[in-house]
C-alpha positions as CSV (number, residue, x, y, z in Angstrom):
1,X,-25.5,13.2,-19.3
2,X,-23.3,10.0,-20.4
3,X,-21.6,7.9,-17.7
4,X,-18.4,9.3,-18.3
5,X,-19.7,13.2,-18.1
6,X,-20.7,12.4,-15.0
7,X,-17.4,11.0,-13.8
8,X,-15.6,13.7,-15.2
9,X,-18.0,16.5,-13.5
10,X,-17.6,14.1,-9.8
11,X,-14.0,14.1,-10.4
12,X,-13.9,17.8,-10.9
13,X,-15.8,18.6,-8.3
14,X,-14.1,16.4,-5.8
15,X,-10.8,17.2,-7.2
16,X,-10.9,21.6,-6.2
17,X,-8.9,23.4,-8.2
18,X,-8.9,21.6,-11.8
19,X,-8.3,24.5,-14.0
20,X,-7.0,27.8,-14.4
21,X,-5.9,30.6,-16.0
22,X,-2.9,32.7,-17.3
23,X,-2.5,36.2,-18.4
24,X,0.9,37.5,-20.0
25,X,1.0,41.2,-20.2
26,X,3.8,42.2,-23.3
27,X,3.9,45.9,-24.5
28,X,1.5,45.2,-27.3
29,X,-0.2,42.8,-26.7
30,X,-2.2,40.7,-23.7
31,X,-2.1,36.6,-24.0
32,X,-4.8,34.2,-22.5
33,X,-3.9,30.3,-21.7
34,X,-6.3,28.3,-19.8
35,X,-5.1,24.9,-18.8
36,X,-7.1,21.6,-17.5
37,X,-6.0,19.2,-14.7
38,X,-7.5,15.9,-14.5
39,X,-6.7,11.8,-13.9
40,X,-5.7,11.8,-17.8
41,X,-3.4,14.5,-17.1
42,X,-3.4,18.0,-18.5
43,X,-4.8,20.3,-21.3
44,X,-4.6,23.5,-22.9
45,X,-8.1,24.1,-23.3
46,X,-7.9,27.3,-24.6
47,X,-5.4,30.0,-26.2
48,X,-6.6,33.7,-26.9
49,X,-4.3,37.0,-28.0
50,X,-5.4,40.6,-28.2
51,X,-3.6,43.1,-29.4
52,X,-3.8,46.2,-27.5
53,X,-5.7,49.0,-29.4
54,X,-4.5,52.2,-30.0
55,X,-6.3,54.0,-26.8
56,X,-4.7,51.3,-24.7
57,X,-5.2,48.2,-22.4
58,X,-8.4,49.4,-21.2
59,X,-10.1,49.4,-24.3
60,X,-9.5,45.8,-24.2
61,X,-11.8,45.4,-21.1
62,X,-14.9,44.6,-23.1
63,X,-13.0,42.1,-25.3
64,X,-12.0,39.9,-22.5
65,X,-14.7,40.2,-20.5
66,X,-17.0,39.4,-23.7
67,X,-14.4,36.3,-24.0
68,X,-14.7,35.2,-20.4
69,X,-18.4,35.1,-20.3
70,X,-18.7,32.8,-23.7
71,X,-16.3,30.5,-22.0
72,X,-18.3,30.2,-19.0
73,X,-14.9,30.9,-16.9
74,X,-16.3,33.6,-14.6
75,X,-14.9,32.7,-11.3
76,X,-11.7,31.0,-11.9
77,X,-8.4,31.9,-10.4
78,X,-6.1,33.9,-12.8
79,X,-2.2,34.6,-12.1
80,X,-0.8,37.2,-14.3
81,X,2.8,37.2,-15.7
82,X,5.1,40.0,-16.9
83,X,7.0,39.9,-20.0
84,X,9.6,41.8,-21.2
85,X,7.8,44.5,-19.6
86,X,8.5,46.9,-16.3
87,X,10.2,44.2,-14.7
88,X,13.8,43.6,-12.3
89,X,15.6,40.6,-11.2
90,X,18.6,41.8,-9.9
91,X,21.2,40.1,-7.6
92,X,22.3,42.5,-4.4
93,X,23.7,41.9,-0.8
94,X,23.0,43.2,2.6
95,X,25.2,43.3,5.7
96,X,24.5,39.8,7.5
97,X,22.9,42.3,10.4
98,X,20.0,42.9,8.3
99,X,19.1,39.4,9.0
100,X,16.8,39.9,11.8
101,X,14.6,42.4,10.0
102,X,15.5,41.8,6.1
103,X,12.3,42.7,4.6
104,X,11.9,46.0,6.4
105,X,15.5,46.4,5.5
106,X,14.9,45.7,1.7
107,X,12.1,48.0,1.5
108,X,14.0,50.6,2.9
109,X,17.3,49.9,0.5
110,X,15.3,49.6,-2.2
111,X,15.9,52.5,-4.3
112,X,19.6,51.8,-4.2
113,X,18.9,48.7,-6.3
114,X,16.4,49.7,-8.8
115,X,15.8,52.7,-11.3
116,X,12.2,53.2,-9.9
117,X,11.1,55.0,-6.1
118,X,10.4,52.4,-3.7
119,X,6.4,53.4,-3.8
120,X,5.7,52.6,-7.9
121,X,6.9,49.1,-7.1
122,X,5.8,45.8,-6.4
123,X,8.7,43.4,-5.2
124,X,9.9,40.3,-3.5
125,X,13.0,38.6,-2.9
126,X,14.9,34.9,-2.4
127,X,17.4,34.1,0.1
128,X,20.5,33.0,-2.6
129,X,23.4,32.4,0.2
130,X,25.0,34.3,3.1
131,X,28.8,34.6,4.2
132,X,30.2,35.6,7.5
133,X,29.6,39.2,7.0
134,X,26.4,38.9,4.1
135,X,23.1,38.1,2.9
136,X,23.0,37.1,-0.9
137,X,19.3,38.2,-2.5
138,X,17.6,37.7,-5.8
139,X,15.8,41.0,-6.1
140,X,12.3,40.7,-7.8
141,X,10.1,43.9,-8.5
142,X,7.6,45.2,-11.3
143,X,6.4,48.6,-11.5
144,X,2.8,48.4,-10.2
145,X,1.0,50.3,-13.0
146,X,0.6,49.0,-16.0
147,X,0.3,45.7,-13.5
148,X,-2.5,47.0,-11.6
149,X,-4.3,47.9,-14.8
150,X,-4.4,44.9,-15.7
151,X,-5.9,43.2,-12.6
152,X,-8.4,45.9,-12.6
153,X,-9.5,44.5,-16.5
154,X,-9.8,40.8,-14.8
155,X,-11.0,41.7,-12.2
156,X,-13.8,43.8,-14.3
157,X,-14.4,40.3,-16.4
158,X,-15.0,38.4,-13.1
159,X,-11.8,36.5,-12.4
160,X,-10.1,36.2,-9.1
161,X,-6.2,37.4,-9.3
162,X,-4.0,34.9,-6.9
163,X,-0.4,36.0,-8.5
164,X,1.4,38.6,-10.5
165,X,5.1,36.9,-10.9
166,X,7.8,38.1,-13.9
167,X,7.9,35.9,-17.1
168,X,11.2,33.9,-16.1
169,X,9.9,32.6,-13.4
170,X,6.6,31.5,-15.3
171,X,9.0,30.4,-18.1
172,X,10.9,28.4,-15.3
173,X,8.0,26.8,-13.6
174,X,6.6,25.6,-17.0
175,X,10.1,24.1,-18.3
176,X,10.3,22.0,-14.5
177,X,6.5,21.3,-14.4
178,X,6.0,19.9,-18.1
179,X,9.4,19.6,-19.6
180,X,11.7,16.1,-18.9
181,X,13.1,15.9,-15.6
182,X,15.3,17.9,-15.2
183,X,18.9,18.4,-12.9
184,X,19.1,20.5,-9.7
185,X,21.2,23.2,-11.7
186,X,19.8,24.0,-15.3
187,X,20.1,26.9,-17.3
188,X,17.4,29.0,-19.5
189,X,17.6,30.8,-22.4
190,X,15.3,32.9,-23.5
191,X,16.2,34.5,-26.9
192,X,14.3,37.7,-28.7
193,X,15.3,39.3,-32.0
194,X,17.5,41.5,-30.9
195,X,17.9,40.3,-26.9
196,X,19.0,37.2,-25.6
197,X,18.8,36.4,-21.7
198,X,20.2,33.8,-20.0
199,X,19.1,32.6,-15.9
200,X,20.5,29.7,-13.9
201,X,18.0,27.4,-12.0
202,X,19.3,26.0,-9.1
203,X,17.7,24.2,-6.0
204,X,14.4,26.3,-5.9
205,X,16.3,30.1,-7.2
206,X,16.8,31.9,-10.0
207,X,19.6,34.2,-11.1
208,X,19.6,36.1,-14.2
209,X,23.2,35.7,-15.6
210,X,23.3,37.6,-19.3
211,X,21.1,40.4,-20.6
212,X,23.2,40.5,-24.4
213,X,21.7,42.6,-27.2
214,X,22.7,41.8,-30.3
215,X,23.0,42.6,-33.9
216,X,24.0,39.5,-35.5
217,X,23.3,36.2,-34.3
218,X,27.1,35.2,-34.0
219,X,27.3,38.1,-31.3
220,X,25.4,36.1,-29.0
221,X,27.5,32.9,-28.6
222,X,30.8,34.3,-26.9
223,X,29.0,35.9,-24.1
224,X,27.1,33.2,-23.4
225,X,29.6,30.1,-23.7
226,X,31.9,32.4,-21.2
227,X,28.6,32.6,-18.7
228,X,28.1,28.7,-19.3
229,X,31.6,28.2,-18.7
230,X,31.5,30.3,-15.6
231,X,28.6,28.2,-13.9
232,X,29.9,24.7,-15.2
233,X,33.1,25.8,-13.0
234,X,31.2,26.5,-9.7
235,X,29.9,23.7,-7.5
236,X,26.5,23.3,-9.6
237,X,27.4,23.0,-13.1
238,X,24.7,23.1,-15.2
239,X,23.0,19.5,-16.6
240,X,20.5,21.3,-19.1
241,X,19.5,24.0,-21.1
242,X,16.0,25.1,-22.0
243,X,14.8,27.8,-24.5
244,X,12.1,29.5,-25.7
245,X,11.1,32.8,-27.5
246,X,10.4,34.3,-30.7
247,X,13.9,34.0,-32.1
248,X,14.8,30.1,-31.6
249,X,18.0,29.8,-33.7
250,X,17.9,26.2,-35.6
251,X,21.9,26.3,-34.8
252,X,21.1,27.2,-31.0
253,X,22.0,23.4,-29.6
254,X,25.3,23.3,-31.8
255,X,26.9,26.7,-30.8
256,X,26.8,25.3,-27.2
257,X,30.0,24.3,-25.5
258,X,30.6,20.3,-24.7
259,X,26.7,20.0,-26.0
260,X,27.0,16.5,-25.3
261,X,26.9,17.8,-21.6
262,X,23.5,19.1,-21.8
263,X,19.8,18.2,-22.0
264,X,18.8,20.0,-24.6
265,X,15.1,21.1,-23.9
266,X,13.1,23.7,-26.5
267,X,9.3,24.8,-25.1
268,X,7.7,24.5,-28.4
269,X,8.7,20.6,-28.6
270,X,6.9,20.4,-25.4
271,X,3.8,22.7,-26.2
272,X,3.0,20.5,-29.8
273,X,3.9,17.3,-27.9
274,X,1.7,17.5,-24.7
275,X,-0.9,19.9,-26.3
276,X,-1.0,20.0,-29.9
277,X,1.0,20.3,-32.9
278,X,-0.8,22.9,-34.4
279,X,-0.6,24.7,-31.3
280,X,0.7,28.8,-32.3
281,X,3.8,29.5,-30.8
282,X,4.4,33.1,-30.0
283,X,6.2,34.4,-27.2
284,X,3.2,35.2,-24.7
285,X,2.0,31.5,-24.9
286,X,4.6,29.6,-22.7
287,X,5.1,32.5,-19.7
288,X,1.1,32.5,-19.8
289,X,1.0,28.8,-19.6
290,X,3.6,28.6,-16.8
291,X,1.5,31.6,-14.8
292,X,-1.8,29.5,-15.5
293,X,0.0,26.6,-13.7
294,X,-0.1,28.7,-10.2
295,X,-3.6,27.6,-9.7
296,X,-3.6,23.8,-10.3
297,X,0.0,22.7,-9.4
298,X,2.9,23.2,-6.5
299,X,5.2,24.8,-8.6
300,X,9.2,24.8,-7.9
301,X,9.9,28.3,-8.2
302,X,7.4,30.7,-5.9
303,X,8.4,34.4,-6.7
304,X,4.6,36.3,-6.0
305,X,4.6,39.4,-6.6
306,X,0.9,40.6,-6.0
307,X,1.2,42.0,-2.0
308,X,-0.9,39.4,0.3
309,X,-3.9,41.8,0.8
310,X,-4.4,41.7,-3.3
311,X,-4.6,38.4,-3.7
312,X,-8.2,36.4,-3.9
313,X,-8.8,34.0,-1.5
314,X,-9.7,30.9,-4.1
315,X,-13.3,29.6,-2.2
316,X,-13.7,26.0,-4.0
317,X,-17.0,25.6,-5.6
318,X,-17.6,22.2,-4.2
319,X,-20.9,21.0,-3.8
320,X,-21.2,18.8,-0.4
321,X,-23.8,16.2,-2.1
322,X,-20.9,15.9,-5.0
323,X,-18.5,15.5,-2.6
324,X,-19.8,13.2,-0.5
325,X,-21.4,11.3,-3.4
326,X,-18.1,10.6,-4.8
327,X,-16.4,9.6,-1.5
328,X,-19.3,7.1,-1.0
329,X,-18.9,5.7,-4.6
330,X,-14.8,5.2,-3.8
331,X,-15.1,3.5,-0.1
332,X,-18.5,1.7,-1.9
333,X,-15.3,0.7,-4.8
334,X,-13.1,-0.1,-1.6
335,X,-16.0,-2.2,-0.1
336,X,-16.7,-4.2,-3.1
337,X,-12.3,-5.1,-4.1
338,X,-12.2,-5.7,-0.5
339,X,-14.8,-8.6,-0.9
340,X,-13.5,-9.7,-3.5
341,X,-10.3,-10.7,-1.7
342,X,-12.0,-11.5,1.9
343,X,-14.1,-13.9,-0.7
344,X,-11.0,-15.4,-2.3
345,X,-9.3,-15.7,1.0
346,X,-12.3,-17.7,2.6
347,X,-12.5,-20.2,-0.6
348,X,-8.6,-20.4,-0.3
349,X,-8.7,-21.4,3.6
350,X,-12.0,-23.7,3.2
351,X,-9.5,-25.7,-0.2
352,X,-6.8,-25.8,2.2
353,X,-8.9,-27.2,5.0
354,X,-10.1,-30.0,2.3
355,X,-6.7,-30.6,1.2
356,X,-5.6,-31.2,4.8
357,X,-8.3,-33.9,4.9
358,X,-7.4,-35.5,1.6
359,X,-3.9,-35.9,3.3
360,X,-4.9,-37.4,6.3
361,X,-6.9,-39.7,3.6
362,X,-4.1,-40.9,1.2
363,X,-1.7,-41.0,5.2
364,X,-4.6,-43.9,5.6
365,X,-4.3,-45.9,2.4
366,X,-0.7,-45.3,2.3
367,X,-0.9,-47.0,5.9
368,X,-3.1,-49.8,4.9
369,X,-1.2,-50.2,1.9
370,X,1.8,-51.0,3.6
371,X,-0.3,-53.4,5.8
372,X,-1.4,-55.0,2.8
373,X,1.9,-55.6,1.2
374,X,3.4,-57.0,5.1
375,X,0.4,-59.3,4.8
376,X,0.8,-60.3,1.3
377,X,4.5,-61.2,1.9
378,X,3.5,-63.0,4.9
379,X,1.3,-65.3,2.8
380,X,3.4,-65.3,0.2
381,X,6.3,-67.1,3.1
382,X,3.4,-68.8,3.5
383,X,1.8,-70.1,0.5
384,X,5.1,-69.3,-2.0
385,X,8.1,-72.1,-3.0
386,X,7.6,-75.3,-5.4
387,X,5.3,-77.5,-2.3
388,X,1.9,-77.5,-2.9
389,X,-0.2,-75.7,-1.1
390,X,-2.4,-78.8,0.2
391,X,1.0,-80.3,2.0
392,X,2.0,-77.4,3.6
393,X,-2.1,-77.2,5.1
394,X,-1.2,-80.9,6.0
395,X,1.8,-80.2,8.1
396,X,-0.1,-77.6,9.8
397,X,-3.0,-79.9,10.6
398,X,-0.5,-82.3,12.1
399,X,1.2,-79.8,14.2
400,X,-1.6,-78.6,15.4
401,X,-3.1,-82.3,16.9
402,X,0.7,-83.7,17.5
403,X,2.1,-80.6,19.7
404,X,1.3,-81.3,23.4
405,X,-0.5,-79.5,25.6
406,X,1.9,-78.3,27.8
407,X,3.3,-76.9,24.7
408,X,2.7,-73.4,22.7
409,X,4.1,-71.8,19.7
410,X,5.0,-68.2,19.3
411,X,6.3,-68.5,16.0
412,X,6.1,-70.5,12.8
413,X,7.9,-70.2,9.6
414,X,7.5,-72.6,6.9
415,X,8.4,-73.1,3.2
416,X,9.3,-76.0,0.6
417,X,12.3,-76.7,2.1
418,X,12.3,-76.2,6.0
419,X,10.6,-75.6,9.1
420,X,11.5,-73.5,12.5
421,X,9.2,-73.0,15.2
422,X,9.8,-71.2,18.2
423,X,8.0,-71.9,21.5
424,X,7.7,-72.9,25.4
425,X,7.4,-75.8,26.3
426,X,7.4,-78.4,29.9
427,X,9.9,-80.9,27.7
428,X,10.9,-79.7,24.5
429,X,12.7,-82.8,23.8
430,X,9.8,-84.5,23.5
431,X,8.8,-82.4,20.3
432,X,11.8,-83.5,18.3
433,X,10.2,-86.9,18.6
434,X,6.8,-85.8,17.7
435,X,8.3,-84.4,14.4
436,X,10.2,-87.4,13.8
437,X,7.6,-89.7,13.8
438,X,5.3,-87.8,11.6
439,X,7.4,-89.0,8.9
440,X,7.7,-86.1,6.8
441,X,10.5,-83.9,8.4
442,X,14.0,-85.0,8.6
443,X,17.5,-83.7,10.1
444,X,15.0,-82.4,13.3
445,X,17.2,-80.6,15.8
446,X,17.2,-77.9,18.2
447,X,19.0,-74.4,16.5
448,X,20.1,-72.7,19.6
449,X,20.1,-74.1,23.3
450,X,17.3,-74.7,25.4
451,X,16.9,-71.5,28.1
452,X,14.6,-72.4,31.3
453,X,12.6,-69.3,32.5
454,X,11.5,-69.0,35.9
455,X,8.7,-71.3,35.9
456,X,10.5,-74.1,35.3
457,X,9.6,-74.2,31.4
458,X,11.8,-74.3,28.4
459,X,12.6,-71.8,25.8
460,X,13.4,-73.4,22.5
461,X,13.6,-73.0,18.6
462,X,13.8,-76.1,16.4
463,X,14.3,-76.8,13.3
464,X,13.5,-79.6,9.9
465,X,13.8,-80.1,6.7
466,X,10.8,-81.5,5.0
467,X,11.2,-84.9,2.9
């Protein structure tokens, strides 16, 4: 098994329910759709029809069974869909009373609703809105024969029924699950030769609006621009419109009123766009698909008709060793990225500990530096001007033998042209003689007044200019 087999089998294990099936039962013939779920996304990964034989749908037992075998999907949930078949979506209303026991209510009011005794029935209902005085309901039932006939056949080819729900809703649940995103409020249309019907999606429910038969296709488009019109003028007007069936008119989009209004959203652009485009497009293949989606996805609209002690309980064929395989493999992954950073972080913190030092570093020589340069500039007092430098070390030599002893200097400053030296001294007069007589300074004077500190000696500065 290659590498990626055996991430694909891990992931499919780990992952539960991955695929599924679809069943749409029509009045002549039974549709198949089994769709994929994985990382990459989804697939059709296979598409089956049989037409019912003359001695009816349980002749067709062997057929699918045959099929289900060679396809190795013995086992997998299935969730059946009815299409223009035995089916009901009506809107009714119940005093607001009813409330506290509405289902028990329901089943007892049922036969005022539908053509069919209460007992041949499977049904189920949606809360649409309430008044002071009412209870709004969408009404869902199927008659339960021709139904249960058909879970009998998959159940007979191994497959677990989880849902039996009426083609709309599969219709509807395929349009929000694969289609673009669409509004809160969106309309469909699903068009036959000879029937067109028309439901409004809104927040989570469906209402069937038009049920037109028609002769002509121009018979269609006053009815339902009048039923458009009527939901654009309610408080959720319509924001798409999405159609499908065996009779999708080419001039569909432009009969529309204010088309520029709507997202315009056709099933068969979705099937050969997401699946492929020589995908066969018949009228069982997108209700099927949207049924087959009830095992793999949350889907928006849940209408299940199949009563709660019919349906399988789905028991996921998870091995533990897979399982816990896989889960070691991803916190193994989490391990081995975490490192990574932790590693990165540690190098980061040990260059930022190195850079800190280099700082303190170049803080030094920057220090030094300026040392350096006072230094320099000091000499350069020093040694600079047009003397020579061997007269200026001869003036230093003499003041260094000629100043007395009860004398000391604190500061010197000396260049080609003068000389000041500051100091302490017993008789500070006595210096401006000493300079004088050395013979090279001239003009030797004090430069600020003599200041006598507590000892009894004298602060002074003097000043010369050399010869």
């Amino acid at each position: 098994m290659t590498i990626g087999k055996t991430w694909k089998k891990l992931f499919s294990e780990f992952g539960g329910k991955t695929q599924s099936l679809g069943f749409c039962l029509e009045p002549s013939k039974l549709t198949m759709v089994q769709v994929r779920k994985h990382f990459r996304g989804m697939e059709l990964a296979h598409l089956i029809e049989w037409q019912f034989p003359e001695t009816g749908l349980a002749d067709l037992a062997g057929k699918v069974g045959q099929a289900i075998i060679e396809l190795a999907l013995t086992g997998l949930p299935v969730a059946l869909t009815i299409n223009h078949g035995p089916g009901f979506i009506k809107q009714i209303h119940l005093p607001k009373a009813a409330m506290e026991n509405l289902a028990q209510v329901v089943s007892y009011e049922l036969d005022r609703f539908i053509p069919v005794a209460p007992d041949q029935v499977w049904f189920n209902f949606k809360i649409d809105y309430k008044t002071d005085t009412s209870i709004h309901l969408i009404l869902f039932a199927v008659h339960k024969k021709p139904v249960t006939e058909c879970l009998e056949l998959l159940k007979t080819a191994g497959l677990q029924p989880i849902s039996v729900e009426l083609a709309p809703i599969s219709c509807a649940n395929a349009f929000a699950s694969l289609g673009k995103r669409l509004p809160a409020s969106w309309l469909l249309l699903d068009v036959t030769e000879g029937v067109a019907d028309l439901y409004h999606a809104n927040h989570g429910k469906l209402r069937h609006s038009l049920h037109k038969a028609y002769n002509t296709r121009n018979e269609i488009w006053p009815d339902l621009n009048e039923v458009i019109q009527s939901i654009n003028d309610t408080d959720s007007p319509a924001g798409a419109i999405c159609h499908h069936g065996e009779a999708i008119f080419p001039e569909i989009s432009r009969a529309l009123p204010r088309i520029d209004d709507f997202i315009i959203v056709r099933a068969t652009d979705i099937l050969r766009e997401k699946f492929s485009p020589e995908l066969p497009v018949t009228s069982g293949v997108w209700p099927a698909l949207g049924a087959a989606l009830q095992g793999i996805v949350k889907v928006p609209i849940s209408v299940n008709l199949l009563p709660a002690d019919e349906r399988s309980k789905i028991t996921s064929g998870n091995s533990l060793l897979m399982r816990t395989l896989l889960a070691s493999l991803i916190i193994l992954g989490l391990i081995w990225a975490g490192s990574i950073f932790f590693h990165e972080k540690v190098a980061l913190y040990h260059m930022n500990k190195e850079i800190d030092k280099l700082a303190v570093a170049v803080d030094q020589v920057k220090q030094q530096r300026a040392e350096a340069q006072a230094i320099s500039r000091q000499l350069q007092d020093l040694w600079g001007g047009d003397g020579p430098m061997v007269g200026k070390l001869e003036i230093l030599k003499l003041l260094t033998s000629a100043i007395p002893d009860h004398t000391w200097v604190y500061s010197l400053r000396l260049n080609s042209k003068q000389l000041e030296i500051s100091g302490m001294s017993k008789s500070a007069a006595d210096l401006i003689q000493v300079l004088d007589k050395s013979g090279l300074f001239s003009k030797t004077q004090f430069s600020s007044s003599i200041l006598n500190d507590a000892s009894g000696n004298e602060k002074f500065t003097i000043q010369a200019e050399l010869k």
